[in-house]
Each structure stands twice: as C-alpha cells, then as structure tokens.
VOGU-3710 file (C-alpha; in Angstrom, 3 decimals, decimal comma):
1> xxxxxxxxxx> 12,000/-49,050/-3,613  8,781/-46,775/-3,815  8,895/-43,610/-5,002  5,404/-42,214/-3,156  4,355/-42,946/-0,303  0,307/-41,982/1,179  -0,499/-39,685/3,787  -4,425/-39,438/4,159  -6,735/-35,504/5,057  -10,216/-34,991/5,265
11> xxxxxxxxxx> -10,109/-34,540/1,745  -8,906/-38,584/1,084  -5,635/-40,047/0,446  -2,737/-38,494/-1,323  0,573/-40,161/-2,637  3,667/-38,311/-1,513  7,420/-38,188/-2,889  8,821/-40,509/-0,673  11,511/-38,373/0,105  9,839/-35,435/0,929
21> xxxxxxxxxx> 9,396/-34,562/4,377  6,540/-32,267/3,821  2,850/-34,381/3,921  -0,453/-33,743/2,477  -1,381/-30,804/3,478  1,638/-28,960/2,288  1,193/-30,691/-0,822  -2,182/-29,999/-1,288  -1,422/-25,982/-0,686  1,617/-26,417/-3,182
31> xxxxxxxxxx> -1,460/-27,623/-5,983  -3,444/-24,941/-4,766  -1,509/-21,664/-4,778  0,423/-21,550/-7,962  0,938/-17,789/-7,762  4,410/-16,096/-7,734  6,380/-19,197/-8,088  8,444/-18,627/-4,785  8,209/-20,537/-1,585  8,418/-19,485/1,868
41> xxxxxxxxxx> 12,044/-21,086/2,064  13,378/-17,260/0,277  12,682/-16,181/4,047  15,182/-18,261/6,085  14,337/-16,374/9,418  10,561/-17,050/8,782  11,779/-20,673/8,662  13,761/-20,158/11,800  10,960/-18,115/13,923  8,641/-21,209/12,587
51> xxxxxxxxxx> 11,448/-23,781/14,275  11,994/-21,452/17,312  8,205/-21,322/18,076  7,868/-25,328/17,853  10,493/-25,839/19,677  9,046/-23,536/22,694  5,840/-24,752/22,573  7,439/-28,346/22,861  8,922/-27,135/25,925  6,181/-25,548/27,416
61> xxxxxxxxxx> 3,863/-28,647/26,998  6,462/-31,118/28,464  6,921/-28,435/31,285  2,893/-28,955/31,588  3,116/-32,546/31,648  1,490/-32,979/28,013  4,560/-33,967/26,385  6,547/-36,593/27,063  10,313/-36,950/27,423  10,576/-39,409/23,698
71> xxxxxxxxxx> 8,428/-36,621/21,647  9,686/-33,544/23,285  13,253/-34,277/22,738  12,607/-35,544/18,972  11,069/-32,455/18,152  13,812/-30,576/19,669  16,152/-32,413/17,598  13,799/-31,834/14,509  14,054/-27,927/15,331  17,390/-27,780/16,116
81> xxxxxxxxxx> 18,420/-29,481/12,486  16,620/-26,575/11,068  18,280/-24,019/12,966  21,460/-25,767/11,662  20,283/-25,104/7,789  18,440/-28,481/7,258  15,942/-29,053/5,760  14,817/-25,582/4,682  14,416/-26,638/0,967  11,387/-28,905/2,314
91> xxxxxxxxxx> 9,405/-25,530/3,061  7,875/-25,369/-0,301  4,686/-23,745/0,116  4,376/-20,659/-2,242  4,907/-16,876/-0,455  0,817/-15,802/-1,399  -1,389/-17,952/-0,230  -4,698/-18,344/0,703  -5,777/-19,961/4,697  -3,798/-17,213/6,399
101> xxxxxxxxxx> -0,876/-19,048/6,742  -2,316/-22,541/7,270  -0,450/-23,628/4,469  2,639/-22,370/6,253  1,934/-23,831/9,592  1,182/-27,240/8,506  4,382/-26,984/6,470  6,466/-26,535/9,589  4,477/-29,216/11,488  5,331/-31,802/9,082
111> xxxxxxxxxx> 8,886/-31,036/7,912  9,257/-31,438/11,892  7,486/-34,100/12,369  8,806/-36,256/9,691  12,381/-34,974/10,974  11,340/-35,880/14,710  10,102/-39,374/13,320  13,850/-39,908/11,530  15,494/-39,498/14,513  13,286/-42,035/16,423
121> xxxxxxxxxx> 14,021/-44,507/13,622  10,546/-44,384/12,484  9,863/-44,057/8,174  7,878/-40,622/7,211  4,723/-40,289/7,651  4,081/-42,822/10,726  2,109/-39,571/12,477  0,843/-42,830/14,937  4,276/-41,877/16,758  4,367/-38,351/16,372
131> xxxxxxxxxx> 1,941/-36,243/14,421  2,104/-32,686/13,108  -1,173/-31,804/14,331  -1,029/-33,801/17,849  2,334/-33,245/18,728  4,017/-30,777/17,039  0,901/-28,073/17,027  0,160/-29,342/20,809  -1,524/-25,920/21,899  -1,113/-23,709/19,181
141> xxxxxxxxxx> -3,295/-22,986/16,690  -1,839/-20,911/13,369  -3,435/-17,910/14,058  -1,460/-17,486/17,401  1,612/-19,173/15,536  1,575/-17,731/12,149  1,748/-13,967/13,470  4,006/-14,598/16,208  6,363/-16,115/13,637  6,002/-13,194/11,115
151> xxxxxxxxxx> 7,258/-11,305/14,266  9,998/-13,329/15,544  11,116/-13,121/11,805  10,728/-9,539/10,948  12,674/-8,986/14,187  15,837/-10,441/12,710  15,074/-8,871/9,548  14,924/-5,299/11,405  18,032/-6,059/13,616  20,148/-6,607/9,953
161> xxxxxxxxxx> 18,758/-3,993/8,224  19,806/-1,491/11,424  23,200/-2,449/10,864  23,306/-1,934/7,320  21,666/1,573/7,830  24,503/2,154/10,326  27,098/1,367/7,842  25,957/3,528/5,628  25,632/6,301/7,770  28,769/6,217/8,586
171> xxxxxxxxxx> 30,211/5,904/5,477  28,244/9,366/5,303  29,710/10,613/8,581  33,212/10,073/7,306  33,119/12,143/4,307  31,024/14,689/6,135  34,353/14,731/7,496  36,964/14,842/4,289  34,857/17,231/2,704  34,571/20,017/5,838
181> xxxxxxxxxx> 36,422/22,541/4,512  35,171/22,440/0,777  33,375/25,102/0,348  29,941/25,482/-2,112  26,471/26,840/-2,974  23,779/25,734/-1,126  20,269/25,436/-3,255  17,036/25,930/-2,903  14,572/25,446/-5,662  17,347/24,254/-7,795
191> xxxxxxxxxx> 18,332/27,918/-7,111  21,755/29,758/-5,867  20,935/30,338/-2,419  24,141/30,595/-0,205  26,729/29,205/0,533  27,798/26,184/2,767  30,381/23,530/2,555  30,265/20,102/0,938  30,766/19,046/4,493  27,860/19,938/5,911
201> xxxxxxxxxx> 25,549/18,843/2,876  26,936/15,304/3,295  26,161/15,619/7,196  22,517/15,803/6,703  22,230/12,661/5,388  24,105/10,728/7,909  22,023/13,017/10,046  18,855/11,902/8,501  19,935/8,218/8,449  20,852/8,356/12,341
211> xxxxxxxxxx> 16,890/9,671/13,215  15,473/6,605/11,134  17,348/3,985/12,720  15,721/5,499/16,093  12,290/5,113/14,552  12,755/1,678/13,497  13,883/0,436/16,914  10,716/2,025/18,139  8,554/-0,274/15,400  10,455/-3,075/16,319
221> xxxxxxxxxx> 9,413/-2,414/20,110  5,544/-2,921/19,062  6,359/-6,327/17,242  7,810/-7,877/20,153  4,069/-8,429/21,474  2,874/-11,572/20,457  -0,218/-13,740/20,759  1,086/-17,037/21,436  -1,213/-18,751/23,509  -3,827/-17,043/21,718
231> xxxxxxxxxx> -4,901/-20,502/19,966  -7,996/-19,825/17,561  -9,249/-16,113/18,304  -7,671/-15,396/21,518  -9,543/-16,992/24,077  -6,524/-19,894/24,713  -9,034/-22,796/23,542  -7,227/-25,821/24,273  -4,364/-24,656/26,719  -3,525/-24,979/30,423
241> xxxxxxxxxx> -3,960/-21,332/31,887  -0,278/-21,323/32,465  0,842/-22,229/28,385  1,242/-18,836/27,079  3,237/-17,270/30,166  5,708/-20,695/29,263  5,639/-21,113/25,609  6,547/-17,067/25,116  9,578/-17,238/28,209  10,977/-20,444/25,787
251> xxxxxxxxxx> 10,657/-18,424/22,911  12,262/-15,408/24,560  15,251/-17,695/25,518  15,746/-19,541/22,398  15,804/-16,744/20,248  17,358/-13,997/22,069  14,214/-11,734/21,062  12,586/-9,738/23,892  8,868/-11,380/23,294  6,158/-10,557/25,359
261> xxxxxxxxxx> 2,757/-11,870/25,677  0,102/-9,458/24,532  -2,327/-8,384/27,238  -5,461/-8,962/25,209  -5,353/-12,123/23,019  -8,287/-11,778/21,447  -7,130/-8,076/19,863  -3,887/-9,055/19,009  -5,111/-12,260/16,961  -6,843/-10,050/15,141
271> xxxxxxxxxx> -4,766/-6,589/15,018  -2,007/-5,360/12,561  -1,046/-2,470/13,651  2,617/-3,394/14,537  2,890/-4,271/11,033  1,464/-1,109/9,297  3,807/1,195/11,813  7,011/-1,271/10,928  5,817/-0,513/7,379  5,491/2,691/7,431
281> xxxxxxxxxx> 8,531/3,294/9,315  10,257/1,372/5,899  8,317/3,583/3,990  9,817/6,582/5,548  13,840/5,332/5,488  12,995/4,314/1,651  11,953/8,056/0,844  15,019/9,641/2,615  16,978/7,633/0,824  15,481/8,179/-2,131
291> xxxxxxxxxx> 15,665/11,414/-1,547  19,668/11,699/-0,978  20,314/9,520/-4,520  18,496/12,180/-6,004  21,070/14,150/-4,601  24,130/12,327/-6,044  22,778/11,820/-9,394  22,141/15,681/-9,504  25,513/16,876/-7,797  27,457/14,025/-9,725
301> xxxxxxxxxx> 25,494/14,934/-12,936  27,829/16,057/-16,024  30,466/15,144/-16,336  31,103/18,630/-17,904  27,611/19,780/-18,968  25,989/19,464/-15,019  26,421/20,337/-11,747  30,115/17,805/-11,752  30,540/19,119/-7,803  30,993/15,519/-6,912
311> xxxxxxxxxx> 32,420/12,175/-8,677  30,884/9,080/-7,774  33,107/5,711/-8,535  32,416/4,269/-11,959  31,133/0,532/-11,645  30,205/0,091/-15,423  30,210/1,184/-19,109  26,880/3,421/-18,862  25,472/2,744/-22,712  25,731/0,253/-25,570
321> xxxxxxxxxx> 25,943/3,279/-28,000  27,604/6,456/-26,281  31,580/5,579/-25,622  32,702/6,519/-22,663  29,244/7,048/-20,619  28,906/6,339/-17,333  25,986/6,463/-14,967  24,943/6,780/-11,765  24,144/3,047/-11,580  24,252/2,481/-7,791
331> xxxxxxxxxx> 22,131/5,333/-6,768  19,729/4,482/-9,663  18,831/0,949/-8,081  18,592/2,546/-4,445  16,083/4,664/-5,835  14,102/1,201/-7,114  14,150/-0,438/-3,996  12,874/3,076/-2,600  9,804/2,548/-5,062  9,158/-1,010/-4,529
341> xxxxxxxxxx> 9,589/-0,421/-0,838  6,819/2,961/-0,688  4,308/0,200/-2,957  5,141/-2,089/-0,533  3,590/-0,398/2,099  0,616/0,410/0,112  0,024/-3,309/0,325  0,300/-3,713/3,659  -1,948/-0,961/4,328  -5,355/-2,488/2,074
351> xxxxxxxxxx> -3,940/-6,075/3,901  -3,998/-4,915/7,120  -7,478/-2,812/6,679  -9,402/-5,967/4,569  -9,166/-8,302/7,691  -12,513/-8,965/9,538  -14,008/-9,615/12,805  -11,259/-12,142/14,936  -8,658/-12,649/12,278  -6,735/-11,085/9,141
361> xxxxxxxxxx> -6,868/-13,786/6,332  -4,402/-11,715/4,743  -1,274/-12,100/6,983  0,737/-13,900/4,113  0,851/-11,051/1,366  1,823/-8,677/4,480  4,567/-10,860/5,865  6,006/-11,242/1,892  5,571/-7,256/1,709  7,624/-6,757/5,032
371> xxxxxxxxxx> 10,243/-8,854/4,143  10,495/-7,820/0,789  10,902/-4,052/1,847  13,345/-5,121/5,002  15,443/-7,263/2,897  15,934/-5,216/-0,316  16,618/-1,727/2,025  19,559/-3,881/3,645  20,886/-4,450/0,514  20,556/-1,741/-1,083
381> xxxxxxxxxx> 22,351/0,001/1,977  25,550/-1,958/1,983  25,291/-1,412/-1,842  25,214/2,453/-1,577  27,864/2,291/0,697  30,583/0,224/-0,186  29,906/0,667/-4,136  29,056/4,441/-4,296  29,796/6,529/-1,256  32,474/5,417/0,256
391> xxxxxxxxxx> 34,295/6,340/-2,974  32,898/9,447/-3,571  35,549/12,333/-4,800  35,108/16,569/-4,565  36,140/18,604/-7,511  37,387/21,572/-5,149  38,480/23,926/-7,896  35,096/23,591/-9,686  32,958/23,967/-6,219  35,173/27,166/-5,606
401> xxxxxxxxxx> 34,782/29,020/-8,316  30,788/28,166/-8,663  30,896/30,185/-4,991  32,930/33,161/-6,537  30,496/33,274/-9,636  27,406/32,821/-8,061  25,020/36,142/-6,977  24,355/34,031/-4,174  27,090/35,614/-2,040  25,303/38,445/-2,354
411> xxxxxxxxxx> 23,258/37,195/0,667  26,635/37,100/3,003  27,074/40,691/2,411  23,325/42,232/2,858  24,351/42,833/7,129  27,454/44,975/5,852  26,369/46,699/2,384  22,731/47,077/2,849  19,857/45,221/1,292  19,162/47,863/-1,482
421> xxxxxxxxxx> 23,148/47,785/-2,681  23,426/43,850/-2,862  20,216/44,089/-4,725  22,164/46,440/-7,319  25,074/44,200/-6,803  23,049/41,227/-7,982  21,060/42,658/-10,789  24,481/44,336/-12,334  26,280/41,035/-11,736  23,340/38,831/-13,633
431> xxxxxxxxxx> 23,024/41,325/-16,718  26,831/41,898/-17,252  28,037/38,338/-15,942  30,461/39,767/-13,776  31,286/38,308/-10,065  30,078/40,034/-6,985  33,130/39,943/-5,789  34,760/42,194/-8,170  31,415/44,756/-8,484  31,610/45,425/-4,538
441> xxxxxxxxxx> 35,219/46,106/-4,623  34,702/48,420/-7,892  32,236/50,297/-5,730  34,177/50,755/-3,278  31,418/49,167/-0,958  34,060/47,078/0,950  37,842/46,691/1,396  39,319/43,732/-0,161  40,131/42,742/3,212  36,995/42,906/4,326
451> xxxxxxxxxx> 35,715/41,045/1,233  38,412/38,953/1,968  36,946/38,018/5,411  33,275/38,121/4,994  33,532/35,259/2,052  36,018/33,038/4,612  34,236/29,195/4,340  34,035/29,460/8,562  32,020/32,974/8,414  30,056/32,098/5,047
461> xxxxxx> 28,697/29,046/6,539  27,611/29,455/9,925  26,400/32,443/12,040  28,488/35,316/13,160  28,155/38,795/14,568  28,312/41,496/12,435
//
C-alpha cells in the first residue's frame, strides 16, 4: 500500500500522505508558513463558517444550473461531515499566514473535495470528478470567502462570549443583592470619601457589564454584512447576476446568522472596519474588567494588613515560601487576558490600516487577533464568575467600624452642622484619632438621636431632604 500519493500545481508535482485529505496547495502553505506552530483547526467555528459557506455556494450554483445533482449533493455531504466534527484535524494550515487567507481557502476546498470524492467512491485526489477549485470554489473567489467566513465565525464567537458576560453579570447582580444593606466608605483617590454600601459598589459592575454587552451586539450588527459574491475585488467576476442574492439567503439559512449582502462589493472586499469596531468594542469590555479585578484585589487585599472589606474564595496555596499565603489568583489572570486582549486590538488596528487599494493581505493576523481576544474574554468570564465572585464573602464588622472611624462622615453632616464645624470636626478627629461620631456629640453639635439618624445606611447612602 502507498504511503504518498501526487497531486500536481503550477509549481510541479508534489507527493502527498496518502491519508491526508488536504492536497498540494495546503501542503505547500504548511512548508511555507512555519510561524506560531498552530493551525487554523484551534478555531472550530472558522472551520464551520468555512463548511457553511461551501455548502451555500453549492446550493446556489445548483439553484443556477451550474452544479449538478452528483457534485452538489457530495459536497453537501462533505460539509455536513464537518459540521458533525470530522475531519477538522485535516485543517492544518498555520493561524499567520501569508496570501490573505489563500492558504485557508484552498484548505477547505480540498478537505471537501477529497471528502465529497469518498463518498462518491472515488480515491483522493481524482479532482477529474470533483475539484477544489472547479467545484467546490464554483463562484467564489477567497477574498469574498475568506472575510465572509472570518464573519460567520466571529459571529458565533460574539454570541458565546455574550452569554458568558451575562453570567457574570449576574453573578454580580446577585451579590449586589446579599450585600445591600452592608454598609462602607466609598473612595476616591484611594481617599475616604463617603459612605455607601457594599451593595451598591458591587452594582456598578454588573451595571457596567450590562452596557457592554449592548455595545457588542451593536459590533456584531456591522459584521453581519458580507461580500459574498464579491469574487476577486468586488465586481462578481465569474458569477450569474443572481449568485450573491442566493449564495448569502443559503448561508443565512444554514447557519442561523442574519447575513446580508453588502451594498457595495467592491468596498467591502476591501474594508475592515467591522473588524476594528468589534475590536475595539473587546478592547473596551477587557478594560472594565480589568478595571473591577483591580477592585477585588484591592478590597480583598490583607488579609489583616489591607483593606480585608471583602474575602474572595481561596483556589490555591499563594507562594512556595510564605505558609499560609493566598492570592488573588482568579482576578490576576482576568487582568492578563485584559492585557492580551487591549494588544490585541493594537494589532488589528496597524492590520486593518496596512491593507491597500482592493484588498487587505492582512486578514489572517486580524481574524487570529479577534478570536484570540473573543475566546480568552469568554473564558476568563465564566472563570471570574464561578471561581471568584460567586463566592465572594463581606466582613460586616470590619466594613462598619471603617465607617464609624473614618472623617469621611464628616461629609453626611456638613447640611446640619455647617461646613466650617465639620471642618473642625475633621481636623480634631485626624490629629487626636478620635471618631466623628463621638467629637459632634461632645460638642453638643447634634443629639445622639439625631446622630443616630443622619449616619442610618438608607440616609448615608442616597439623597434626602434636610
């Protein structure tokens, strides 16, 4: 039994692991892009959008009479078998790569074909039956299908990582909810500044999670527009008028995704704007985030020498030399994935702003980018959730009497002592280290009962007539 078999390019002839169903030009990108040692098979949905978009075109050329019944139904089959998990191991080509996204194109077309040639009973690589470039790229060219793919995938990507943000923000909401009525000093500056409850400080982040979810469903609206149909640099070279109407309504039914065609071809063949706005939008949820683990490190920080308002679970021994250490592990690697995501977008941005004239040779190392940032954040999300907040403790007692201590009460009570006495009040309180509360009452300034009242969680942290 051979072990090779020979597939022939413009380039000459080129043995083949007979098993493979890839061909020569997947091979040939495989010798030529030894970058980051990852192939395009890490992506599953990019393998998937590839296999959707086959598929429709498939459809759409039988529909045109181009296709007939034999090929289009083996390359159905071929696409199907993917969508089932087969196969995906045979996408091999690595994630950077130079052609943008030949390499990636021609992968699909001949894992399909060669899958489409099984099922007719035909060996691999007998493209006289069914070829990848004849057959399975009928119409398309991969600058229409390469895009629309990155799309279609990112798409799925988006609609996973929206439920993971939701998770988390409601793992938010609910102990914006146990911790209501624990009261606290707000900060500004790293700075008493008044007083609020633990409740409400949790509520801003679910708060701040629930506005970026909105602003990624409105990226995901703008890469719904795709080019298919497009062919080379938009003009449709090499389609019936009526292919890119047909190819994107089989798309839009085989994949559930709300596709459009682009109005202009030529500009969206060539434009990456969706991309840099989905991007950015990442950018922007990877910052907030960032932002609130910078929180829980600080209030969790201690236990007994920091702020210790909060206690976050403990997942692991914290150091190979300190006994008993433990760290703010989950947080920390949220706040990775923030930094990888925000140099992630840097990327995208030179990509996006080196492409020239009709097309962006640089699609791949965006699409890799995008994915990278989409698929970490979801992580990293259900992480945050399930192995940090949802576990999250209040030390009451402690958060109570930092509120009695602090001079920042002192704010509560400028409407009913005056501004120049709670400036007294404050200054005495700092040099001698007494409270506030017990200086104003020494004064005389206010009845305990009135103290009493003023300083009640429900008046201290909201606003009230005087």
């Amino acid at each position: 039994m051979t072990t090779t078999r020979i597939e022939h390019d413009l380039l000459g002839d080129k043995e083949i692991p007979a098993e493979a169903y890839y061909g020569v030009h997947t091979l040939r990108a495989v010798e030529n892009f030894p970058i980051t040692g990852v192939s395009i098979s890490i992506y599953p949905d990019l393998i998937l959008a590839l296999a959707y978009i086959k598929h429709a075109a498939a459809l759409a050329n039988h529909d045109l009479g181009l296709l007939d019944d034999i090929k289009t139904t083996a390359i159905a089959k071929a696409c199907e078998q993917i969508y089932a998990g087969r196969c995906h191991d045979q996408f091999v080509v690595d994630v950077i790569q130079g052609g943008a996204g030949t390499s990636t194109n021609m992968n699909a077309n001949e894992v399909i074909a060669n899958l489409a040639l099984e099922s007719l009973g035909e060996p691999k690589g007998a493209y006289k039956v069914l070829h990848p470039n004849e057959h399975v790229n009928m119409s398309q060219s991969t600058n229409d299908v390469y895009p629309s793919a990155l799309k279609v995938a990112g798409y799925f990507g988006v609609m996973k990582l929206l439920t993971a943000m939701s998770v988390l923000r409601q793992s938010f909401e609910a102990k914006a909810e146990a911790f209501k009525d624990i009261l606290k000093m707000g900060r500004t500056q790293l700075q008493d500044a008044v007083p609020m409850t633990l409740g409400q400080e949790f509520s801003t982040y679910a708060v701040m999670l629930g506005e970026d979810e909105q602003r990624l469903r409105e990226a995901l609206s703008l890469i719904t527009e795709i080019n298919l149909g497009a062919t080379a640099i938009g003009t449709g070279i090499n389609t019936r008028p009526e292919y890119a109407a047909l190819v994107c309504k089989h798309l839009r039914e085989l994949t559930g995704v709300p596709v459009i065609t682009a109005p202009n071809l030529i500009e969206a063949t060539q434009d990456c704007g969706g991309f840099v706005q989905l991007s950015g939008v990442l950018k922007r949820i990877a910052v907030k985030l960032s932002k609130v683990c910078n929180d829980l490190r600080l209030l969790s920080s201690g236990p007994r020498a920091g702020f210790g308002e909060i206690n976050l679970p403990p997942m692991q021994a914290g150091s190979s030399i300190m006994p008993g250490k433990v760290n703010p592990v989950i947080p920390e690697v949220m706040n990775q994935v923030a930094f990888e995501v925000i140099g992630n977008d840097v990327t995208v941005t030179f990509a996006a702003e080196a492409g020239q004239l009709q097309l962006n040779a640089f699609e791949p190392i965006i699409a890799h980018s995008l994915y990278k940032s989409v698929n970490h954040l979801q992580n990293a999300c259900l992480t945050l959730a399930h192995k940090c907040v949802d576990g999250i403790t209040a030390n009451r007692d402690h958060l109570r009497r930092t509120v009695e201590n602090s001079i920042g009460i002192v704010t509560a009570l400028n409407p009913y002592i005056g501004y120049t006495n709670a400036t007294e009040i404050a200054q005495e309180a700092l040099v001698t280290g007494g409270s506030v509360y017990d200086l104003v009452l020494a004064k005389g300034l206010l009845s305990k009962e009135k103290l009493d009242d003023i300083l009640r969680p429900e008046v201290l942290t909201q606003p009230r007539l005087v």
